[in-house]
VOGU-606158 format. One line per 2 residues: number of its first residue (from 1); their letters; for each residue x, y, z of N, C-alpha, C. Coordinates in Angstrom, 3 decimals, always signed. Layout:
BEGIN
NUM = A = X:Y:Z:X:Y:Z:X:Y:Z; ...
//
This chain:
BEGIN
1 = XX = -38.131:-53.904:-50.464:-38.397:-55.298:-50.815:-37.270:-55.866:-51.675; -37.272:-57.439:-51.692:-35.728:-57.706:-52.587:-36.158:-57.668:-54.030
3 = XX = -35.167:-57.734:-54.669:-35.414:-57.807:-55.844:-35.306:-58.861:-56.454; -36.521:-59.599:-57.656:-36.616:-60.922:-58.490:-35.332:-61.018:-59.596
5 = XX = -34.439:-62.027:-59.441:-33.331:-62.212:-59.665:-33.824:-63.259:-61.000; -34.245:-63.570:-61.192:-34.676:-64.906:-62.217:-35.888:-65.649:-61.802
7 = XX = -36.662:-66.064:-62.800:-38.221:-66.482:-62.383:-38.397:-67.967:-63.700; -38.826:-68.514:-63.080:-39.302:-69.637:-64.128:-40.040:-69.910:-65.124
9 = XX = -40.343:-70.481:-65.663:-40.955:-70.060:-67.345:-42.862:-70.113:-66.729; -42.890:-70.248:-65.735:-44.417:-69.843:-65.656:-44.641:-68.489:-65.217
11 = XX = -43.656:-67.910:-64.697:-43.619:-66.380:-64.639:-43.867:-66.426:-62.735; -44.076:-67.363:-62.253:-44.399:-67.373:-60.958:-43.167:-67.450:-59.594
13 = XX = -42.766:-68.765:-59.889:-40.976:-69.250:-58.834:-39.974:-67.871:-58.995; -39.309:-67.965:-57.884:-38.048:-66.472:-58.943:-37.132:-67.085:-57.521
15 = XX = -36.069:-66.724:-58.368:-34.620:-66.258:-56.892:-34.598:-64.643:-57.103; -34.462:-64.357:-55.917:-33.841:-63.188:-55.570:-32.612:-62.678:-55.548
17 = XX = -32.272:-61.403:-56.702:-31.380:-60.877:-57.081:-30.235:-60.818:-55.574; -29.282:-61.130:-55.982:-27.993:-61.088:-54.673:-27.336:-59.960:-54.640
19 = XX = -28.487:-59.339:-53.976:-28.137:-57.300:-53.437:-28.528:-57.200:-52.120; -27.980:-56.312:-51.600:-27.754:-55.572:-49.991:-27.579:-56.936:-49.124
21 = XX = -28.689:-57.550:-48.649:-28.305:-58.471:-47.646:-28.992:-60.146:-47.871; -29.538:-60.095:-48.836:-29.646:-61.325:-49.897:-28.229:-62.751:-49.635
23 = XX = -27.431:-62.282:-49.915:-26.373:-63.362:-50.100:-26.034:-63.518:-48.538; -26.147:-62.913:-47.963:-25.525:-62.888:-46.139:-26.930:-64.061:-45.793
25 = XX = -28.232:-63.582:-45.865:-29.236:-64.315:-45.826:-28.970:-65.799:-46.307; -28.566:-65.740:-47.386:-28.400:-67.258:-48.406:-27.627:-67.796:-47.605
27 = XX = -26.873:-67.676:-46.947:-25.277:-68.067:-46.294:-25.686:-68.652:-45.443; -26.550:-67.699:-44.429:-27.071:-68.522:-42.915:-27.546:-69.668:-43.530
29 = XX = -29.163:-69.735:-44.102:-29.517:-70.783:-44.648:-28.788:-72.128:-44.918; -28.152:-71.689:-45.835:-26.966:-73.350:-46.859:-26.726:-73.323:-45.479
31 = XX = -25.644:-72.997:-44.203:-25.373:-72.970:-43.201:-26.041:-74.014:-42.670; -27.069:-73.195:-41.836:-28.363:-74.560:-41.116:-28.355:-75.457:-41.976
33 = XX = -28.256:-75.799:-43.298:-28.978:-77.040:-43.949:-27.657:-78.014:-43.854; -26.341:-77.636:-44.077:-25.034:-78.404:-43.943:-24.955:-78.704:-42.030
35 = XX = -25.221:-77.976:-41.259:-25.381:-78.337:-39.922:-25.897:-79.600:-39.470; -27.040:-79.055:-40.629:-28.449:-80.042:-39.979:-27.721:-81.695:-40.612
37 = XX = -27.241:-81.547:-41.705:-27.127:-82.743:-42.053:-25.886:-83.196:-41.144; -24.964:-82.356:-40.929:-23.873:-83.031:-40.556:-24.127:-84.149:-39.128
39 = XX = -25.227:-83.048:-38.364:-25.788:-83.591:-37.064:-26.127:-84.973:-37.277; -26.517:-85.415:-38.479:-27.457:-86.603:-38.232:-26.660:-88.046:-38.873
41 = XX = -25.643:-87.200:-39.501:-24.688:-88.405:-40.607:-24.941:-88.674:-41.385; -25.598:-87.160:-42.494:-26.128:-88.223:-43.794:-25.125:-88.280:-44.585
43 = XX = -25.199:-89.192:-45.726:-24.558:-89.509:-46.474:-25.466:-89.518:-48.259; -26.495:-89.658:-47.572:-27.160:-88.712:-49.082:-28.222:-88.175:-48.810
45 = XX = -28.363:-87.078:-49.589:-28.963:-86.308:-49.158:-29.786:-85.728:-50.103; -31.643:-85.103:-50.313:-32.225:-84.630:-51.273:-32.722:-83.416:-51.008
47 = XX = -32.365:-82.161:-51.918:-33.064:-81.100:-51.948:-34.539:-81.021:-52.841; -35.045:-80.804:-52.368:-36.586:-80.055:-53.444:-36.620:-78.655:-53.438
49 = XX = -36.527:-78.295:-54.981:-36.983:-77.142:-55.173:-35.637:-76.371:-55.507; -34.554:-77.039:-55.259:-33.219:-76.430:-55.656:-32.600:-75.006:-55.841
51 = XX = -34.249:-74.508:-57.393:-33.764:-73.010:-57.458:-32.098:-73.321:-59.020; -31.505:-72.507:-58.704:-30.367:-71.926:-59.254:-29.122:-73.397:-58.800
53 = XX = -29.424:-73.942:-57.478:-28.243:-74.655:-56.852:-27.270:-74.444:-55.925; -27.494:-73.066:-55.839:-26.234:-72.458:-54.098:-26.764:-73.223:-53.154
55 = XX = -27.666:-73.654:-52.542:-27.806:-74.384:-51.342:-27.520:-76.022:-51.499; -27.602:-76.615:-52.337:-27.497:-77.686:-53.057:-25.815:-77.924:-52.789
57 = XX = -25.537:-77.165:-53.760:-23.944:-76.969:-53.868:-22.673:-76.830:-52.323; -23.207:-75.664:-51.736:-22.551:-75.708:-50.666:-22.940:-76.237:-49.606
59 = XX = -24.082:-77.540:-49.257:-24.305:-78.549:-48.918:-23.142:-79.699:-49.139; -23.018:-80.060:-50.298:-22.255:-81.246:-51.020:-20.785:-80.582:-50.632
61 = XX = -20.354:-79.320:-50.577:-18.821:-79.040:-50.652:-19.157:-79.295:-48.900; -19.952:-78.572:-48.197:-19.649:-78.889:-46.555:-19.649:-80.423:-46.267
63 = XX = -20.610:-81.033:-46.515:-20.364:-82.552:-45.607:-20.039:-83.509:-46.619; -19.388:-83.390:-48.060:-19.052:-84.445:-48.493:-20.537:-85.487:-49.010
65 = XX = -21.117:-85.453:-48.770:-22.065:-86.566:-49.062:-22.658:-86.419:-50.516; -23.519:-87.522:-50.967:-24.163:-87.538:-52.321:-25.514:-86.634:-52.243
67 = XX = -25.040:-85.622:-52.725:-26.541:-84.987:-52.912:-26.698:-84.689:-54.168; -28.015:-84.560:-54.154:-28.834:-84.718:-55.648:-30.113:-83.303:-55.015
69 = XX = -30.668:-82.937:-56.163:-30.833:-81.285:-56.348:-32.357:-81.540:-57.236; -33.218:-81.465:-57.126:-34.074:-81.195:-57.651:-34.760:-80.215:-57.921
71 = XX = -35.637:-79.872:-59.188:-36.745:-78.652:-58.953:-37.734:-79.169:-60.530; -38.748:-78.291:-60.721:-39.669:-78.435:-61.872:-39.226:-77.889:-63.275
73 = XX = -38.259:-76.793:-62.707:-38.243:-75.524:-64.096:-36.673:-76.009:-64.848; -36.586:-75.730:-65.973:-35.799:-76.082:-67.024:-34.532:-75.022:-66.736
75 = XX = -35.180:-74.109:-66.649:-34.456:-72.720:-66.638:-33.603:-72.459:-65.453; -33.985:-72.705:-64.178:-33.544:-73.211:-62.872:-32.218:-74.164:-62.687
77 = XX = -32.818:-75.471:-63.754:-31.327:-76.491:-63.138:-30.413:-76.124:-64.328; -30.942:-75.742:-65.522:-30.184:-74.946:-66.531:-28.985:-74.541:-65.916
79 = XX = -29.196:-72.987:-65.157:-28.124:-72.408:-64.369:-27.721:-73.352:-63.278; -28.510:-73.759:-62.712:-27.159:-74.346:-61.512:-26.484:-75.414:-62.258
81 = XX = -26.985:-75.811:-63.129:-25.716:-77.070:-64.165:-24.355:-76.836:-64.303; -24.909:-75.365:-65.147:-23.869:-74.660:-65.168:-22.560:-73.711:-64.521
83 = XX = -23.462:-73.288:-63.178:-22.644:-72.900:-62.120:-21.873:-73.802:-61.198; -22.459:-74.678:-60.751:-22.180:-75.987:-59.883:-21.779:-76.856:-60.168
85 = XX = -20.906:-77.336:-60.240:-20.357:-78.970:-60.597:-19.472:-79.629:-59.665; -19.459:-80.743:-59.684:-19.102:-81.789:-58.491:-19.425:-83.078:-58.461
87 = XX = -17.835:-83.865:-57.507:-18.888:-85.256:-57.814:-19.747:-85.812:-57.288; -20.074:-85.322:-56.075:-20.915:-85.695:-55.370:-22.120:-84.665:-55.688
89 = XX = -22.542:-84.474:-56.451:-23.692:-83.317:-56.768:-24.254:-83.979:-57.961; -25.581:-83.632:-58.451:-26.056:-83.534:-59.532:-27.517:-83.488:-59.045
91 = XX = -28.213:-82.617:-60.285:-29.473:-81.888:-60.332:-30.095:-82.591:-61.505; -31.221:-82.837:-61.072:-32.512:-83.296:-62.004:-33.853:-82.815:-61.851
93 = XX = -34.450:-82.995:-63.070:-35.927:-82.392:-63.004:-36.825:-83.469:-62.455; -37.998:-82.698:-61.399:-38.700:-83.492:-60.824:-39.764:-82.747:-60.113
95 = XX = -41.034:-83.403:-60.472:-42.365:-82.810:-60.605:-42.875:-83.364:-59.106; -42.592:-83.092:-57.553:-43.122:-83.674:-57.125:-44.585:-84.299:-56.715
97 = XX = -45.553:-83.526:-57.537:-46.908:-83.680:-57.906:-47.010:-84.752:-58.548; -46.078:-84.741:-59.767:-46.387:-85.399:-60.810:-45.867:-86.968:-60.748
99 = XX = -44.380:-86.553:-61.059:-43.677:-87.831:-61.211:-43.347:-88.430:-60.197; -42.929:-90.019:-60.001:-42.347:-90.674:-58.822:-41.046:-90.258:-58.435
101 = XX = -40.589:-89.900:-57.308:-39.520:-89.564:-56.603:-38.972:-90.585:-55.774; -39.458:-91.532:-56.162:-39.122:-92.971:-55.854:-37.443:-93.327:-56.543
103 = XX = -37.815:-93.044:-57.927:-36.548:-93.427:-58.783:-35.596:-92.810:-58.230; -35.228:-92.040:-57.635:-34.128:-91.371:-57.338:-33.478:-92.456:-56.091
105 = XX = -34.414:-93.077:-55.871:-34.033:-93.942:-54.548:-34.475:-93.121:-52.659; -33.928:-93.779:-51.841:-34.178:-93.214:-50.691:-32.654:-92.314:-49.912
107 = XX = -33.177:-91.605:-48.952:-32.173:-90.393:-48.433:-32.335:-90.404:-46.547; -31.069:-89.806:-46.748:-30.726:-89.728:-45.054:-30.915:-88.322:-44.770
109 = XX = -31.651:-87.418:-45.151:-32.369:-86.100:-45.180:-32.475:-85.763:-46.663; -33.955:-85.023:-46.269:-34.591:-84.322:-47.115:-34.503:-82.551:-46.486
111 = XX = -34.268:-82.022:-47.506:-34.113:-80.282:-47.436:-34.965:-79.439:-48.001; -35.424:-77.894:-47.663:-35.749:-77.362:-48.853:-35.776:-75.766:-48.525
113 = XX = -35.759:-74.796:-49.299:-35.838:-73.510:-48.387:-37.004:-72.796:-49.422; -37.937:-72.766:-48.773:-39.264:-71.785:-48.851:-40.086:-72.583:-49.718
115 = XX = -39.845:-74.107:-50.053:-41.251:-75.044:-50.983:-41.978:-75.107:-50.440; -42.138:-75.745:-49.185:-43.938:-76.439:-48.737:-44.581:-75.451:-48.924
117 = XX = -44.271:-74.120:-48.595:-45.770:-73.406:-48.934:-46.471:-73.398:-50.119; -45.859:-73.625:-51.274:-46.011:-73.512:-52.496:-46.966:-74.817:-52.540
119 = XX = -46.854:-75.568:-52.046:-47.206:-76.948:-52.171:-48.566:-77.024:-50.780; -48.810:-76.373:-50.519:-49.761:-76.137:-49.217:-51.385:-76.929:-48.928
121 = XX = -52.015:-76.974:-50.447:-52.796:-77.378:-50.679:-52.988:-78.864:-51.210; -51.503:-79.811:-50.661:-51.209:-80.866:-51.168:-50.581:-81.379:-49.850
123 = XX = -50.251:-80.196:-48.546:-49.041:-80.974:-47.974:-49.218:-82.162:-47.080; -50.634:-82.837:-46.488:-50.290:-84.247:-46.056:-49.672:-85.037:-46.871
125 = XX = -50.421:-84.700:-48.251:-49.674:-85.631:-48.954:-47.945:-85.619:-49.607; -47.609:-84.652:-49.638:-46.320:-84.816:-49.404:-45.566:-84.875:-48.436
127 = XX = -45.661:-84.640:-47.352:-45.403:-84.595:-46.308:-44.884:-86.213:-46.048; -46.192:-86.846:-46.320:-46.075:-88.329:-46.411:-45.147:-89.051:-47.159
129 = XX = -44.841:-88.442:-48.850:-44.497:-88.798:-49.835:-42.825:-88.468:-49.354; -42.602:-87.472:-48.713:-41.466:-87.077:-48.322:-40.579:-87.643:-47.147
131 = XX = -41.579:-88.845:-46.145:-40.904:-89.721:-45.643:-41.297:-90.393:-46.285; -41.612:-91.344:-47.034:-41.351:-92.580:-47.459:-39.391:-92.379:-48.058
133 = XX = -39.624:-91.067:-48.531:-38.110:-91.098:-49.207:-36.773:-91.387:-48.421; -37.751:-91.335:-47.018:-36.564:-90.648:-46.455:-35.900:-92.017:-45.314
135 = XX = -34.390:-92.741:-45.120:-34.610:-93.628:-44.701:-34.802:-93.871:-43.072; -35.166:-94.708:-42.745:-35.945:-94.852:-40.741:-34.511:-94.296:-40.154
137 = XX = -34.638:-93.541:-39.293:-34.295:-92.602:-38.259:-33.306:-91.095:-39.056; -33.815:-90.971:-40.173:-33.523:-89.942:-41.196:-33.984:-88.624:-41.078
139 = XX = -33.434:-87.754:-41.294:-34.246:-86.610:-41.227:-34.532:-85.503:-42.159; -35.850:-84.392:-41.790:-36.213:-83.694:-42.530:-35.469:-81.840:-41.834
141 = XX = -35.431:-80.973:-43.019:-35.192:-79.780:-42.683:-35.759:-79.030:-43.350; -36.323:-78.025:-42.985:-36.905:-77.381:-44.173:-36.846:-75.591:-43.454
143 = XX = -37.316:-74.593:-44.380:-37.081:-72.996:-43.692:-38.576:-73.095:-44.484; -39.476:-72.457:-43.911:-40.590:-71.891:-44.631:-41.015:-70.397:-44.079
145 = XX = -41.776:-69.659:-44.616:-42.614:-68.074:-44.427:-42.626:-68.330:-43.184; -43.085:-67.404:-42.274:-43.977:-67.200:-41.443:-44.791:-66.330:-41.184
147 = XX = -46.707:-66.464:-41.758:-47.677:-65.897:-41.703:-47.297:-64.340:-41.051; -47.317:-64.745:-39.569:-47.433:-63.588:-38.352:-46.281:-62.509:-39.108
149 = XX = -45.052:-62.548:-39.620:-44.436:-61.573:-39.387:-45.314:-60.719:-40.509; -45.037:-59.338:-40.655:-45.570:-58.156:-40.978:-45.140:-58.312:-42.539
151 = XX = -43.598:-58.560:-42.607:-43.053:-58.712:-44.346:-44.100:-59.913:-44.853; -43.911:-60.649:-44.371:-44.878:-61.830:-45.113:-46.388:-61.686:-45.065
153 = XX = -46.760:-61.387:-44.135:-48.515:-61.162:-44.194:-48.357:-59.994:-45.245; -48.015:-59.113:-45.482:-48.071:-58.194:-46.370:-47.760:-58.581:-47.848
155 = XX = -46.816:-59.806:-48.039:-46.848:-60.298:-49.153:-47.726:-61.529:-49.708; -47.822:-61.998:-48.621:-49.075:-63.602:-48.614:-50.704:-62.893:-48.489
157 = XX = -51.120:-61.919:-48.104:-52.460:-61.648:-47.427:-52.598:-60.602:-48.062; -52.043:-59.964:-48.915:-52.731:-58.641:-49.644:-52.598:-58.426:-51.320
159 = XX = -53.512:-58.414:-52.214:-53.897:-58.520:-53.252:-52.426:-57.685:-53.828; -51.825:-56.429:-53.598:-51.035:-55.887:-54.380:-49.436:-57.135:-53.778
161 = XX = -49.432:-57.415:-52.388:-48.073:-57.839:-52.261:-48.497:-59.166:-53.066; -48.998:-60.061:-52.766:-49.086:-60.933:-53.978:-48.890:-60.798:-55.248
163 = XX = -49.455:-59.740:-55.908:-49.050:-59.158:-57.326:-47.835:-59.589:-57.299; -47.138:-58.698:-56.333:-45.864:-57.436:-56.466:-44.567:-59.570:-56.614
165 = XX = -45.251:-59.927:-55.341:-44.016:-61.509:-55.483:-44.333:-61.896:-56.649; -45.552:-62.134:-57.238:-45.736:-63.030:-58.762:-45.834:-64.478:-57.961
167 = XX = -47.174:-64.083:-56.817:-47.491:-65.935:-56.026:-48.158:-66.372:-56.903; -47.856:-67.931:-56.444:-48.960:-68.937:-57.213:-50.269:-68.642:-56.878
169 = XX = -51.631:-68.965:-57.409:-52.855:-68.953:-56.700:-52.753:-69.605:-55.168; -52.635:-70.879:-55.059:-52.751:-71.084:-53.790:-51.506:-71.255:-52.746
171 = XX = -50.222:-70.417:-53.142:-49.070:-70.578:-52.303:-49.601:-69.361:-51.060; -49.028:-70.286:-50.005:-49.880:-69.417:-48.395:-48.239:-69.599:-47.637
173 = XX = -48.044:-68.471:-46.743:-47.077:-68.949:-45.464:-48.005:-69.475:-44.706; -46.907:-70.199:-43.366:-47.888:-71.041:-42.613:-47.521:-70.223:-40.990
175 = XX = -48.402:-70.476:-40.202:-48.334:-70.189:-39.111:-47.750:-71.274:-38.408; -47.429:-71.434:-37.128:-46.338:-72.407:-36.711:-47.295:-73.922:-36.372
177 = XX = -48.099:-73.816:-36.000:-49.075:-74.690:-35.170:-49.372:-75.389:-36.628; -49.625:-75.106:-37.427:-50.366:-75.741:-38.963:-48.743:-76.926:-38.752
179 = XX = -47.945:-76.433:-39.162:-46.409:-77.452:-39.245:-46.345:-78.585:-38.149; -46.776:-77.966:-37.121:-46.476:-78.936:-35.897:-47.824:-80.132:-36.006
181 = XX = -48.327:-79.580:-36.508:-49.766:-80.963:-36.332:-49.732:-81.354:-37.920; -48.874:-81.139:-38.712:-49.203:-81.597:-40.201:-48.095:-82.819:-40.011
183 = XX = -46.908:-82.520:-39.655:-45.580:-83.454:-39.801:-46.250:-84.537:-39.108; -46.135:-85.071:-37.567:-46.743:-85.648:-37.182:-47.793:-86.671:-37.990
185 = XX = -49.151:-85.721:-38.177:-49.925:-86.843:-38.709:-49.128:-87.441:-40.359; -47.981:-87.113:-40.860:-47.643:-87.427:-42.183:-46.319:-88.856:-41.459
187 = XX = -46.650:-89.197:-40.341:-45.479:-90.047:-39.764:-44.324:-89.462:-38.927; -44.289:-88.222:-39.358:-42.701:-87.439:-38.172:-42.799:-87.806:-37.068
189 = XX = -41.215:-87.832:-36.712:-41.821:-87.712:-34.947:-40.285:-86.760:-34.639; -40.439:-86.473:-33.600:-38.944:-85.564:-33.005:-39.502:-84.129:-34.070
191 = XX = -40.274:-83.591:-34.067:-40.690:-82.490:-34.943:-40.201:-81.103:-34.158; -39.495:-80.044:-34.761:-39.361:-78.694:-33.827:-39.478:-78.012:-35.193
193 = XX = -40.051:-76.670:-34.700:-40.461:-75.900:-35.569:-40.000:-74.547:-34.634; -38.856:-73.997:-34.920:-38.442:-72.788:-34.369:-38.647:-71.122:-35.218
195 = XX = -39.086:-70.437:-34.592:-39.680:-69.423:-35.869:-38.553:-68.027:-35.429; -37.598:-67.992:-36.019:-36.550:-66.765:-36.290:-36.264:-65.893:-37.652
197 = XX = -35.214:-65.277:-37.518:-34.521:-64.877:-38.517:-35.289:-63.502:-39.019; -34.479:-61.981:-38.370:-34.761:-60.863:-38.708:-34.443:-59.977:-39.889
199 = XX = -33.705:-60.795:-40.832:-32.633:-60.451:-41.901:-33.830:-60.835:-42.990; -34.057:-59.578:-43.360:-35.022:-59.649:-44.521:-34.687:-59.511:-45.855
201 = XX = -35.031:-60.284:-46.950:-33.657:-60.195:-48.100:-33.797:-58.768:-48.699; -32.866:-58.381:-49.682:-33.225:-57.112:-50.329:-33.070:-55.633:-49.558
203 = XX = -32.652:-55.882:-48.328:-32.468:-54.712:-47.094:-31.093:-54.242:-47.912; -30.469:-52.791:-47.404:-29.355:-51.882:-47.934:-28.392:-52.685:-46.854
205 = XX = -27.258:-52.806:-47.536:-26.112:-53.526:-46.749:-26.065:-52.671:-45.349; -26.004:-51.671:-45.495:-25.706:-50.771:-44.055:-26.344:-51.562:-43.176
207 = XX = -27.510:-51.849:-43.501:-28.607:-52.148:-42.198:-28.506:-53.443:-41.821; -27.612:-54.474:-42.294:-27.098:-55.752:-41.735:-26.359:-55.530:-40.239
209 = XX = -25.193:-54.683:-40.116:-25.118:-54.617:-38.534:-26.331:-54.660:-37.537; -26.745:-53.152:-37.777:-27.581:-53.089:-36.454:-28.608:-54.453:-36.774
211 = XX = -29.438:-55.007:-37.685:-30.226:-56.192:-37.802:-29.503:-57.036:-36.584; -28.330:-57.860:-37.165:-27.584:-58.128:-36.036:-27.651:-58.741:-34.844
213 = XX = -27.145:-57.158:-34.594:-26.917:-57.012:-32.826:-28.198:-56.798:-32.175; -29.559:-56.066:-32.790:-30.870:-56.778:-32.282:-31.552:-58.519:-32.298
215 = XX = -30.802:-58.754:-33.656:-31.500:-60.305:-33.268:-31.549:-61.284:-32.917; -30.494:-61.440:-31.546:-30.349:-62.191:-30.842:-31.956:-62.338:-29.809
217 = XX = -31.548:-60.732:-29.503:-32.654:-60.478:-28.091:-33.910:-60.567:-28.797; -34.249:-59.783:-30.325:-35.490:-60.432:-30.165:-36.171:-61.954:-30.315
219 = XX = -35.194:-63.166:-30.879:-35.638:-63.999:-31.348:-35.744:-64.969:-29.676; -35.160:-64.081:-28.605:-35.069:-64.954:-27.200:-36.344:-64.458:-26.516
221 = XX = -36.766:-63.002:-26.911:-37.851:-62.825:-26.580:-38.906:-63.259:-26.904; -40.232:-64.078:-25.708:-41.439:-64.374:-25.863:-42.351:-63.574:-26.952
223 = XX = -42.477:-62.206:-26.557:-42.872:-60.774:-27.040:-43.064:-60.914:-28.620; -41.316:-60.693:-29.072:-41.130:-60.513:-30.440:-40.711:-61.859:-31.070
225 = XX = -40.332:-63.069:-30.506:-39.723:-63.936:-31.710:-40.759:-64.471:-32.382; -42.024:-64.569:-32.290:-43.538:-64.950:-33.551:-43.656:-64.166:-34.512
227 = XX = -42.432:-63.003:-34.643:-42.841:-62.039:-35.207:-41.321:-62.515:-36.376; -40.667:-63.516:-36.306:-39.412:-63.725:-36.948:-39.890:-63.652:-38.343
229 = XX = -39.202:-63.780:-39.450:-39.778:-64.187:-40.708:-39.726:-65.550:-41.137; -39.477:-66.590:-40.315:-39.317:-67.662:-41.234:-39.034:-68.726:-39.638
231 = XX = -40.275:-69.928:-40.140:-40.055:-71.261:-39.340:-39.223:-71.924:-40.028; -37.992:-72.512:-38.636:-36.825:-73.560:-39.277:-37.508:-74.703:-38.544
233 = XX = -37.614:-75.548:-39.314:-38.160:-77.110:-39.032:-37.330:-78.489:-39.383; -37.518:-79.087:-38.249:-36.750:-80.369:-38.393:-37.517:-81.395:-37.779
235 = XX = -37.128:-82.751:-38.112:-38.376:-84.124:-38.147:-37.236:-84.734:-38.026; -37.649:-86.616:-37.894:-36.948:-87.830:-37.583:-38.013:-88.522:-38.729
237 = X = -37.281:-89.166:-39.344:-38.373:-90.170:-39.770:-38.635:-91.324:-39.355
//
């Protein structure tokens, strides 16, 4: 399992320590999220949930645009303040429960890697709250859990793997079908929800090859790709 790299002052959020195949993982990710934006032409752009700031950051260095970085914890934009700087960057605190995310103004994508679940028991309503932000023919990206695979049901569905992450009470992965009928009724339209990615963080570097060169075939296979760890999702607003 990977290891908790830093956790937030409620003892719950954490990044994962950047060992064995952690940072190769991080890479794809920021990757898809600078793709995704480049595809669509944004020019500003909002993360939720930020974390530390590597995805944030090498977002703003790939496409140039104004992005802005959010999350809840002190301790979180603390470090990426400090690691990250740029002019087109900057990080602020923001409660999306709480406070209006209005002030920040509106965006030509919204991002995030592994929030909605956290937020699960709220998500029409953000969902909703998250296009209004976002401006007409704008888009959403997001990476979340996925229930079915074996790493995650074992950490979402069993009293010790829950321990062992330090979940919120009601943070759940989602199964794919929950995403596809939630976006939609929150206004999306153009919604895909693709469920890949065999690279599990915290694995011994060795075992990044062969990962690999299997996960092409399984993520093409019917069989095994429900079994990926993680739905990549994208919307139109």
């Amino acid at each position: 399992m990977s290891r908790i790299g830093l956790q937030d002052e409620r003892g719950f959020n954490q990044v994962f320590a950047p060992v064995g195949t952690t940072p190769l993982r991080m890479r794809r990710r920021t990757d898809w999220f600078a793709t995704q934006a480049a595809r669509i032409g944004a020019r500003r752009i909002l993360e939720i949930g930020c974390g530390t700031g590597e995805a944030a950051a090498q977002v703003a260095a790939r496409t140039n645009a104004d992005v802005v970085a959010v999350d809840i914890s002190d301790a979180f934009l603390e470090q990426a303040r400090a690691t990250y700087q740029a002019s087109n960057l900057r990080y602020e605190k923001l409660d999306l429960l709480g406070d209006d995310p209005l002030r920040l103004g509106r965006f030509d994508l919204v991002f995030g890697n592994g929030i909605l679940h956290h937020l699960v028991m709220r998500l029409p309503e953000i969902l909703h709250g998250l296009h209004g932000l976002t401006e007409p023919g704008g888009g959403l990206a997001f990476i979340e859990p996925n229930l079915y695979n074996p790493y995650c049901a074992f950490i979402f569905r069993t009293r010790i793997g829950r321990r062992f992450a330090k979940l919120e009470p009601d943070e759940m992965a989602f199964r794919p079908g929950e995403l596809r009928r939630a976006l939609p009724q929150a206004g999306w339209r153009q919604v895909e929800v693709a469920t890949r990615d065999f690279l599990l963080p915290g694995l011994p570097t060795v075992l990044t090859r062969p990962i690999l060169a299997v996960e092409p075939a399984l993520e093409a296979a019917v069989l095994t790709r429900w079994l990926a760890q993680s739905h990549f999702i994208t919307a139109r607003a």
